[in-house]
C-alpha positions, -999 to 999 in steps of 0.1 A, spaced: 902 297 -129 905 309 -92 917 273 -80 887 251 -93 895 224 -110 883 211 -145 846 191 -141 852 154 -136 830 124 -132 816 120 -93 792 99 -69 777 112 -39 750 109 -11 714 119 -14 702 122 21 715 154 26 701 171 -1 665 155 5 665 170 36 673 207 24 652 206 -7 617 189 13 620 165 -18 627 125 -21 646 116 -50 639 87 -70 670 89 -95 698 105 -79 732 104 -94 760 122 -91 774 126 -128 800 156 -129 817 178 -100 846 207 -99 871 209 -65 890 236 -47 912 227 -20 905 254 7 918 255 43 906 225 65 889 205 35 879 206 -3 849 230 -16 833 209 -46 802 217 -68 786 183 -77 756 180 -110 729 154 -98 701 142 -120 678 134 -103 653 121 -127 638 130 -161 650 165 -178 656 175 -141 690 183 -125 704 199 -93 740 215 -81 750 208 -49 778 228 -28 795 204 -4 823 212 20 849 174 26 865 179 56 898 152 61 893 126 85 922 140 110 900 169 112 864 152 127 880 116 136 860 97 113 877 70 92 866 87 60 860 121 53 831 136 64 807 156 37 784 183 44 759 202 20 764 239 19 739 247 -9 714 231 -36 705 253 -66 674 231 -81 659 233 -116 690 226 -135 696 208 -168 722 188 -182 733 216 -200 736 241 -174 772 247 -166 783 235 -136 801 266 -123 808 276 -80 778 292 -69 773 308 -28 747 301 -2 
């Protein structure tokens, strides 16, 4: 399974994604995401609906506090693949 983990249940911020996509969200909820642990943070894919029959994937890096001096763990979007379903599979995907 090249280190991902199984999908799981998630949350997540929208502002982000907005931004790259030129879109604002109504619904936006995070419903399943998959993890790696990678040097200097986690790699996760995170499903989104976002309204509708409409759903999104997101590719976010978490880097650990220690590493940006934050008191939580700061979350940047590395990719959106738009025009998902809820039956697409959530699989790792590149930018």
């Amino acid at each position: 399974m090249d280190g991902w983990s199984e999908t799981e249940d998630a949350t997540v911020v929208k502002d982000q994604a907005e931004k790259q996509t030129g879109k604002k969200y109504r619904e936006f909820k995070a419903v399943k995401y998959r993890i790696k642990n990678v040097e200097g943070g986690q790699l996760l894919v995170i499903k989104v609906h976002v309204g509708g029959a409409d759903y999104i994937h997101l590719r976010v890096i978490q880097i650990p506090l220690l590493v940006h001096g934050a008191p939580d763990p700061k979350e940047i979007l590395r990719g959106v693949e738009q025009h998902k379903t809820k039956d697409n599979p959530l699989e790792p995907f590149t930018i």
